[in-house]
GUDRENBA-321864 format. One record per residue (C-alpha): residue number from 1; residue in one letter; x, y, z. Coordinates in steps of 0.1 Angstrom, whole numbers, plus 5000, padded with zeros to 4 digits. Example, Ala and Ser with C-alpha at 12.3 -4.5 7.8 and 13.67 -1.06 7.14 Angstrom:
<recs>
REC resi resn    x    y    z
REC    1    a 5123 4955 5078
REC    2    s 5137 4989 5071
</recs>
This chain:
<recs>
REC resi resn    x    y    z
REC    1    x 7316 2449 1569
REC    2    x 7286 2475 1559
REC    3    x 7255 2470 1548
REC    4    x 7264 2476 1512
REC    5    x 7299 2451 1512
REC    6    x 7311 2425 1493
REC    7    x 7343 2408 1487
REC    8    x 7348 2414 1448
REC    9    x 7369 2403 1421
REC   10    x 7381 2413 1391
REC   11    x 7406 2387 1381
REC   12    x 7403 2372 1353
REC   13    x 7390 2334 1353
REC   14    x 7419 2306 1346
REC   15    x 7428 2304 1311
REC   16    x 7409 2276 1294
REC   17    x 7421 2269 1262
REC   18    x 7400 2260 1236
REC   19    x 7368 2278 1244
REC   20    x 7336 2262 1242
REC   21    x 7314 2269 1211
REC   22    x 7276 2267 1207
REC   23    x 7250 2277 1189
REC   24    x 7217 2291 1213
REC   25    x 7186 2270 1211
REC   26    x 7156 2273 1204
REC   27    x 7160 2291 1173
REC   28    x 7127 2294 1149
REC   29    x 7127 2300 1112
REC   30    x 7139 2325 1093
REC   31    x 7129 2344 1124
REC   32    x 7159 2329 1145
REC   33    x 7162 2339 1179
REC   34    x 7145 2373 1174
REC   35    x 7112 2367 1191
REC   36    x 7131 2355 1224
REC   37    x 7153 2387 1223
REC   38    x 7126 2408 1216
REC   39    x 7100 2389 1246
REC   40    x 7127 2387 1273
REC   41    x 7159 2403 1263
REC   42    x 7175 2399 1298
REC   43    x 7166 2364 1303
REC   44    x 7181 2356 1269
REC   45    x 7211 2373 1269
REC   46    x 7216 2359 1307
REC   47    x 7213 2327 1295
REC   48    x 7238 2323 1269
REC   49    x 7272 2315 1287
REC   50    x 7253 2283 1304
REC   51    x 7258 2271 1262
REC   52    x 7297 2283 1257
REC   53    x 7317 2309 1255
REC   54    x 7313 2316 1221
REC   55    x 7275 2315 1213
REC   56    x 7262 2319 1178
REC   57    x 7227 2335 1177
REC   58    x 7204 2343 1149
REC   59    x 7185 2370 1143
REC   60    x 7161 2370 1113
REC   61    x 7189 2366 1085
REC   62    x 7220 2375 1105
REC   63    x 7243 2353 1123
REC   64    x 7261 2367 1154
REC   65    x 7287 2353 1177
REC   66    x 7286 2362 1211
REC   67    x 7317 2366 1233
REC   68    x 7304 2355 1270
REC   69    x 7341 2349 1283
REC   70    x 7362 2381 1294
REC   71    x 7393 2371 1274
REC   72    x 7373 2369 1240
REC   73    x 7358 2402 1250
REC   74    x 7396 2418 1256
REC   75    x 7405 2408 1224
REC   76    x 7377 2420 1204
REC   77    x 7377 2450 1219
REC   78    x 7414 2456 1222
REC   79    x 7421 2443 1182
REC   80    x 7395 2468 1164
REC   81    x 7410 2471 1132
REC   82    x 7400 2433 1127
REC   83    x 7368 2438 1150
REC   84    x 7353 2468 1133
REC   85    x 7325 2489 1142
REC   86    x 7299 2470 1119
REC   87    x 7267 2453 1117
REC   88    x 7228 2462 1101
REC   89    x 7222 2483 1137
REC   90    x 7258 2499 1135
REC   91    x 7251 2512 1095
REC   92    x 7216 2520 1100
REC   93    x 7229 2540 1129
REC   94    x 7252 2556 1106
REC   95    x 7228 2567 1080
REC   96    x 7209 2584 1111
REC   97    x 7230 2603 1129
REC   98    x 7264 2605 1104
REC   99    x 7301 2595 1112
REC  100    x 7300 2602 1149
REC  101    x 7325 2590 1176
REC  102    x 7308 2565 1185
REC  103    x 7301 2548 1146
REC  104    x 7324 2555 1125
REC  105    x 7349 2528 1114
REC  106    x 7381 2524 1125
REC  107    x 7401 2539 1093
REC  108    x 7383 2573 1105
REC  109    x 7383 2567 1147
REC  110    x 7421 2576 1152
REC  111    x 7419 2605 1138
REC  112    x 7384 2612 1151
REC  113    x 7391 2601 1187
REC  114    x 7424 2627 1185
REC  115    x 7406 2656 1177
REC  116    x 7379 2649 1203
REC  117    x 7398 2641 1225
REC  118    x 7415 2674 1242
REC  119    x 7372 2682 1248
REC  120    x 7369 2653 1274
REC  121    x 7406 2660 1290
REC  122    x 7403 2655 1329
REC  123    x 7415 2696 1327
REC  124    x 7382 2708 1312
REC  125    x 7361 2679 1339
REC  126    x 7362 2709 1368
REC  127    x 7349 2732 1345
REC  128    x 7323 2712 1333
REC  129    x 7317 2705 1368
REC  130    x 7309 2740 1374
REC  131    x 7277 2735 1347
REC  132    x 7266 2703 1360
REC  133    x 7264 2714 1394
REC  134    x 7241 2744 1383
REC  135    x 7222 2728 1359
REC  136    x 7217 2697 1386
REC  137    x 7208 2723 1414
REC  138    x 7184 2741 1393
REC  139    x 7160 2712 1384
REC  140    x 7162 2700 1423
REC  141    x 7156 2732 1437
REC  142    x 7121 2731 1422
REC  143    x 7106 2705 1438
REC  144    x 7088 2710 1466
REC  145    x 7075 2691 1499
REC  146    x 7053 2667 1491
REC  147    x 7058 2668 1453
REC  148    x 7049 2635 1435
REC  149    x 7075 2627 1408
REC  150    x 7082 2612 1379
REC  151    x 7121 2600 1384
REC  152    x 7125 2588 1350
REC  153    x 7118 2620 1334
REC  154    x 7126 2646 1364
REC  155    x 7162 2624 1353
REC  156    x 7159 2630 1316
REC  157    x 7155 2665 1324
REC  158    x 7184 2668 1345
REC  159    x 7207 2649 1316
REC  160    x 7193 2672 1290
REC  161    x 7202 2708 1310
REC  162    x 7238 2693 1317
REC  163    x 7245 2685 1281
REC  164    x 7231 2717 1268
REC  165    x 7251 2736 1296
REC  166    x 7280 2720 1289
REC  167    x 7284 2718 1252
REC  168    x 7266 2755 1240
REC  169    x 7281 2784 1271
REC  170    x 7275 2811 1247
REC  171    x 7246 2838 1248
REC  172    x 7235 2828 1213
REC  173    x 7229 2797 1215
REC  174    x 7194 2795 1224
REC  175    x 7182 2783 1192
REC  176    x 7207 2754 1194
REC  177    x 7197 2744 1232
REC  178    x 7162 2750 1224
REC  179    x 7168 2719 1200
REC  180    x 7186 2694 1222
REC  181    x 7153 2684 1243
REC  182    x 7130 2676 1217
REC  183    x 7160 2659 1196
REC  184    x 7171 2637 1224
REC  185    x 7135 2627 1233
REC  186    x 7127 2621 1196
REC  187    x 7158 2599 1195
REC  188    x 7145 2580 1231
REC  189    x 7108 2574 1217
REC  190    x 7120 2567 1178
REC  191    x 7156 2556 1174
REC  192    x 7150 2518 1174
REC  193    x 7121 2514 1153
REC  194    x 7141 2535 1125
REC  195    x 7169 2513 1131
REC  196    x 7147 2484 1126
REC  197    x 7122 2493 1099
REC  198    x 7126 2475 1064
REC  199    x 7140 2501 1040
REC  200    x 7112 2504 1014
REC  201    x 7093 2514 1046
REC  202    x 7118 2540 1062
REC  203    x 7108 2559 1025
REC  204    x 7072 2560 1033
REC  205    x 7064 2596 1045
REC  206    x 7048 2591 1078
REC  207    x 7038 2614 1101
REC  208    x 7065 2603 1125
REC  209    x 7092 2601 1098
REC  210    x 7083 2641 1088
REC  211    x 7087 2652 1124
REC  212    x 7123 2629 1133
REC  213    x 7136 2649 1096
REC  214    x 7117 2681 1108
REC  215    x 7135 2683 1141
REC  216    x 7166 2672 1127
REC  217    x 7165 2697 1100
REC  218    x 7166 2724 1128
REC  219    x 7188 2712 1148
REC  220    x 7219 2709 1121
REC  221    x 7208 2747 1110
REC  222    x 7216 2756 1147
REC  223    x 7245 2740 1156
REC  224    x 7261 2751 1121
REC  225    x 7246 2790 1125
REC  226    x 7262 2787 1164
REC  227    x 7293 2770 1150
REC  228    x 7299 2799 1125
REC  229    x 7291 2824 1151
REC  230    x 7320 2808 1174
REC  231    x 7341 2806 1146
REC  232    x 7337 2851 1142
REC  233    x 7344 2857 1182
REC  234    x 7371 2832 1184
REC  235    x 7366 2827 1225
REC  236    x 7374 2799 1238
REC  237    x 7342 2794 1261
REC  238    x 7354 2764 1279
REC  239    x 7327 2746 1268
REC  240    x 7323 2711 1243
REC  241    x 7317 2732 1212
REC  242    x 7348 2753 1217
REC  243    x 7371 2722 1218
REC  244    x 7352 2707 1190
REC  245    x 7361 2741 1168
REC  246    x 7396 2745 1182
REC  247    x 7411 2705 1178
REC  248    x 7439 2704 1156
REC  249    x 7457 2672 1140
REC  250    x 7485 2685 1118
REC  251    x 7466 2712 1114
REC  252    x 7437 2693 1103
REC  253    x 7404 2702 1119
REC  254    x 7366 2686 1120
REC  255    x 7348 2697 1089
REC  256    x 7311 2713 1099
REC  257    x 7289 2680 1091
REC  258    x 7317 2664 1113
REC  259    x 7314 2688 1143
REC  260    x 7274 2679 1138
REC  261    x 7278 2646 1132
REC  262    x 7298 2645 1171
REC  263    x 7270 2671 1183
REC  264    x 7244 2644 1177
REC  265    x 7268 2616 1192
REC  266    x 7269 2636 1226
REC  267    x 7231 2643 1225
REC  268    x 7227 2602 1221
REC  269    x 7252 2592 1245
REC  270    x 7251 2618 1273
REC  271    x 7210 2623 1280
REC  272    x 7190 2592 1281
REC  273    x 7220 2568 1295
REC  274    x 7227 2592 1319
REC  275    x 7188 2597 1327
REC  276    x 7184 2553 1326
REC  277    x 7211 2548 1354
REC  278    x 7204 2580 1377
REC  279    x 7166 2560 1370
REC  280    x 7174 2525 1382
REC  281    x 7203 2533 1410
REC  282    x 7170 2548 1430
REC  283    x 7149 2521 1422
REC  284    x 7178 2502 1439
REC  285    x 7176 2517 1463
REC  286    x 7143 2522 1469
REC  287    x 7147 2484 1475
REC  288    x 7176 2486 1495
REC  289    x 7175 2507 1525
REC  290    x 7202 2499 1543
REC  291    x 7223 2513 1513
REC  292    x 7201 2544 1510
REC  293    x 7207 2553 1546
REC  294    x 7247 2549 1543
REC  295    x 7243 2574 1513
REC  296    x 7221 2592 1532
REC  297    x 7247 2593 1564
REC  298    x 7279 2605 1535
REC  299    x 7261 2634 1519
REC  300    x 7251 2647 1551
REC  301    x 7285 2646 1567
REC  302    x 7302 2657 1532
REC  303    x 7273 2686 1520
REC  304    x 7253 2692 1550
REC  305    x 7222 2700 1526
REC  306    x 7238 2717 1497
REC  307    x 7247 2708 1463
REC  308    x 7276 2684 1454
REC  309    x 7307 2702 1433
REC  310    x 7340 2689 1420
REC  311    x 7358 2696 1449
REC  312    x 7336 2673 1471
REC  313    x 7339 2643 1450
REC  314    x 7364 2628 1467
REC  315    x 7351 2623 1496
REC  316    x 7317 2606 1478
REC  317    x 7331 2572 1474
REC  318    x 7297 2557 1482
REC  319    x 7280 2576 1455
REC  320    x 7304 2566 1429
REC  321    x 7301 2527 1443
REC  322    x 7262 2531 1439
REC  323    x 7269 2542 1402
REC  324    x 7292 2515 1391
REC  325    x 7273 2487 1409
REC  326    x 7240 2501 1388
REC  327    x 7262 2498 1357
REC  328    x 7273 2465 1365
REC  329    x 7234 2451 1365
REC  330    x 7219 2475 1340
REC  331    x 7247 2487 1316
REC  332    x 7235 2509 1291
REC  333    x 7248 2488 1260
REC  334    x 7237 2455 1267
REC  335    x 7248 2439 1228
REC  336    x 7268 2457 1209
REC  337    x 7283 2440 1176
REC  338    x 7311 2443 1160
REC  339    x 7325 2431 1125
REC  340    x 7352 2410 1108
REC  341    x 7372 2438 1083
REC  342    x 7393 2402 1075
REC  343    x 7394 2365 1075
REC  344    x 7406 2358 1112
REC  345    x 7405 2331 1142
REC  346    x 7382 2333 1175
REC  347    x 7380 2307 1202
REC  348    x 7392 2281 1179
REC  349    x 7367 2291 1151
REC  350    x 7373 2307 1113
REC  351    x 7354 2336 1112
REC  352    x 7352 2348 1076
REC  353    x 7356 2384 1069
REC  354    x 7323 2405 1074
REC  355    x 7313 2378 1102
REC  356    x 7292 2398 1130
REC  357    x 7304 2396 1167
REC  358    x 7289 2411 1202
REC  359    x 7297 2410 1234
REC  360    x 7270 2414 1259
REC  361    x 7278 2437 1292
REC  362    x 7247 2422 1309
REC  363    x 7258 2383 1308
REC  364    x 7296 2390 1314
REC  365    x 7282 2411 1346
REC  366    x 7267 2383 1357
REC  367    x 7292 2353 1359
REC  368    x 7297 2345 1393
REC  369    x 7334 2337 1391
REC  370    x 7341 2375 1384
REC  371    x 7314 2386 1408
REC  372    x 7304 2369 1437
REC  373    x 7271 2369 1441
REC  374    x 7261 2384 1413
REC  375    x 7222 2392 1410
REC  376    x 7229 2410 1443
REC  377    x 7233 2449 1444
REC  378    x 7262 2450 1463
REC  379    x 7279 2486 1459
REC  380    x 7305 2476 1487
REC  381    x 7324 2452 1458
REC  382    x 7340 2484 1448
REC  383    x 7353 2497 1480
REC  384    x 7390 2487 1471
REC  385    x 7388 2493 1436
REC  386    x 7400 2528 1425
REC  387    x 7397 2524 1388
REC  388    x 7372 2506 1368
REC  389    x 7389 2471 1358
REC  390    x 7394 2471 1318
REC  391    x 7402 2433 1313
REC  392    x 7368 2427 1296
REC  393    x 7349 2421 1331
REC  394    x 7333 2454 1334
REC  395    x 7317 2467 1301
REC  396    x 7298 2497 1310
REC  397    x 7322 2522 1286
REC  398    x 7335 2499 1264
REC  399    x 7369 2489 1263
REC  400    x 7401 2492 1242
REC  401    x 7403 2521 1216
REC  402    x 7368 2524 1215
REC  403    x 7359 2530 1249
REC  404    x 7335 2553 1256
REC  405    x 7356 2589 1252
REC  406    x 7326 2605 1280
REC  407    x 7331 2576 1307
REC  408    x 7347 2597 1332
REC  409    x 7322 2630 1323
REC  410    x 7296 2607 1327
REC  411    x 7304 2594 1365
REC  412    x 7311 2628 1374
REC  413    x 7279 2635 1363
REC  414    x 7259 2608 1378
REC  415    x 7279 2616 1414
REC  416    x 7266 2652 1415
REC  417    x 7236 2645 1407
REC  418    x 7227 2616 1429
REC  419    x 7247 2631 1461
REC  420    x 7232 2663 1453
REC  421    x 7191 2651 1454
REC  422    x 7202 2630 1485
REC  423    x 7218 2657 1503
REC  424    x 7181 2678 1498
REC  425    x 7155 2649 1498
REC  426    x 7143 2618 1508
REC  427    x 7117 2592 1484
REC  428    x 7087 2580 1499
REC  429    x 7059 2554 1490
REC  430    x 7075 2549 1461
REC  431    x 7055 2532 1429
REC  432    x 7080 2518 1404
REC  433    x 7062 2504 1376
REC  434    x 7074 2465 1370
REC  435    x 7110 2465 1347
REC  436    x 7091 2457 1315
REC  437    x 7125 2456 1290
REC  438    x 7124 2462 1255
REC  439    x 7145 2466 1227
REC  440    x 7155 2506 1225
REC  441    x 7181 2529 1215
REC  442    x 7206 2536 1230
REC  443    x 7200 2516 1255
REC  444    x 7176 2483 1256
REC  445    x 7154 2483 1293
REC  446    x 7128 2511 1296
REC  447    x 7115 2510 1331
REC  448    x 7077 2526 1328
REC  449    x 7070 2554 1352
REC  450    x 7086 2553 1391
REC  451    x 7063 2576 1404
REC  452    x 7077 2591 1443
REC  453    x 7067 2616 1468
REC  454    x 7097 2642 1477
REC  455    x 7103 2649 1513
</recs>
């Protein structure tokens, strides 16, 4: 066995029928549970399947159930016309950023999800490829010897070329690529406290509020200028936009404030998470060296110094095991609700229509009957597994119809770019800031700085 081994399952625990209900303790007035998730979000959400596997938590004046057993999570997810998207996060989110992908409710996904679809089609994934590996090689080929680094944003910046590069091919669309950095930083520093501010307050015109409507002013007049000038060429560019203009249902297509309203979905789905995990699979393995030099050992043989392309993924197993063992301790979406659209049964309880589910990635990662060993990073669980399960064990993308439409684009991603900065350079006295987690959009733990010196 190798450093990084460990035997892994992802079978699904024995059936135990009826589940265990519970409410969490320790909840205060009108204030519920809130101050606990807000202190120590981890520990909380970690602790709730030691009460059942249906836990009801409260948070200020809402009332969630939390799935923390696979099967519960399977259903959910796999029975969303009863377990909508939903929730006070989910229709603040909505107001924000529009009917994307990723929040609209299910009478509009279907047809959404078809006419997005043919973008993300494994097809396309080489082409796509092509950008990431230039966009990847061009932020790495700057550093230099000795160069002290910020990972976090050196990361961010990395995320933010690929998207642009990959959704906007044409000559004209600087304006619109211009806008992606500052939007998706804005959207990093500023989503969650408009998500969470009262709404008398979100009228109040701050400073902060006049710049996040500034920003977003300009980018829906460039996406909608570059979206009319694709429309008058009518090239396919093999790029995200393209699709976007070309889907077809019945000869239905997305209307413009749809094609933004997707445009903004990307932009909050494929820079910071991207940026969070490349972030914390080298602070594992900053930690972990025995793993880093087995990485270390596979790009060599596989690149021999130079930058990782589609063709070579293959043959970067390790990489991708890194990735998905990152995911498994620090998935991106760590509570994500869902709501009742009808009066319906879970676990044993009656859960009146417009009742507010989650399930939490983070605590299901953790049960040790699905993964042995579990606060352990371990990338060797995944040697034998050549898909990622979807039997509500493994929550990183989602599940069901609602699973994440940019899961494989996203490990593609993450695989170039790790082999591909491990093929050039090594870390050294390496100064990661203490895991401090709060509660952020999109995803909830910032890390602060991890500061290294490239060699």
């Amino acid at each position: 066995m190798t450093a990084n081994s460990c035997p892994f399952t992802n079978a699904m625990p024995p059936q135990r029928l009826p589940f265990s209900m519970a409410s969490a303790p320790g909840a205060l007035p009108l204030l519920g549970h809130a101050i606990k998730m807000l202190r120590a979000p981890q520990k909380f959400l970690a602790s709730l399947p030691s009460h059942g596997d249906l836990v009801e938590v409260r948070m200020g004046p809402w009332r969630i159930h939390v799935l923390c057993h696979p099967e519960l999570v399977h259903r959910v997810l796999t029975t969303d016309k009863v377990f909508d998207k939903g929730g006070p996060m989910i229709d603040r989110l909505r107001m924000l950023i529009g009917d994307g992908l990723a929040s609209c409710p299910h009478d509009r996904h279907r047809r959404r999800r078809r006419l997005v679809q043919p973008a993300f089609q494994r097809k396309r994934l080489s082409l796509y490829a092509d950008v990431m590996t230039e966009q990847i090689t061009g932020v790495t080929s700057a550093w230099r010897d000795g160069q002290v680094l910020d990972l976090h944003s050196e990361m961010s910046r990395i995320s933010t070329r690929v998207l642009a590069g990959t959704m906007f091919t044409a000559d004209f669309c600087g304006s619109a690529i211009a806008t992606v950095s500052p939007y998706s930083e804005m959207i990093a520093k500023d989503m969650t406290r408009r998500l969470l501010t009262p709404e008398f307050l979100r009228r109040v015109p701050t400073r902060g509020k006049r710049r996040f409507d500034r920003v977003t002013r300009d980018l829906h007049s460039a996406v909608l200028a570059m979206a009319d000038r694709y429309r008058r060429t009518g090239t396919d560019r093999g790029d995200l936009m393209s699709m976007l203009l070309e889907a077809r249902d019945d000869g239905d297509r997305l209307s413009d404030e749809e094609i933004f309203g997707e445009v903004v979905t990307m932009i909050l789905a494929g820079t910071e998470t991207v940026a969070y995990t490349l972030d914390h699979a080298f602070r594992f393995l900053a930690r972990h060296p025995g793993v880093e030099e087995e990485l270390h050992a596979e790009v060599d043989s596989v690149l021999n110094g130079r930058s990782a392309t589609w063709d070579d993924l293959p043959r970067l197993g390790l990489a991708e095991r890194i990735l998905r063992e990152t995911l498994r301790l620090n998935p991106n979406d760590w509570l994500v609700t869902r709501q009742t659209t009808e009066d319906t049964e879970l676990a044993g309880r009656l859960l009146p229509a417009g009742s507010l589910v989650a399930y939490c990635g983070y605590a299901i990662h953790r049960r040790a009957d699905l993964y042995p060993q579990p606060e352990r990073f371990l990338p060797g669980r995944w040697e034998n597994q050549q898909r990622l399960p979807s039997d509500g064990t493994f929550l990183a993308f989602g599940e069901g119809g609602r699973r994440c439409i940019g899961d494989v684009f996203g490990m593609v991603e993450g695989t170039l770019a790790l082999s591909t900065i491990a093929a050039r350079w090594r870390f050294e006295s390496v100064r990661a800031g203490r895991l401090r987690p709060t509660l952020r959009m999109p995803c909830f733990a910032r890390p602060k700085s991890m500061r290294a010196v490239a060699r």
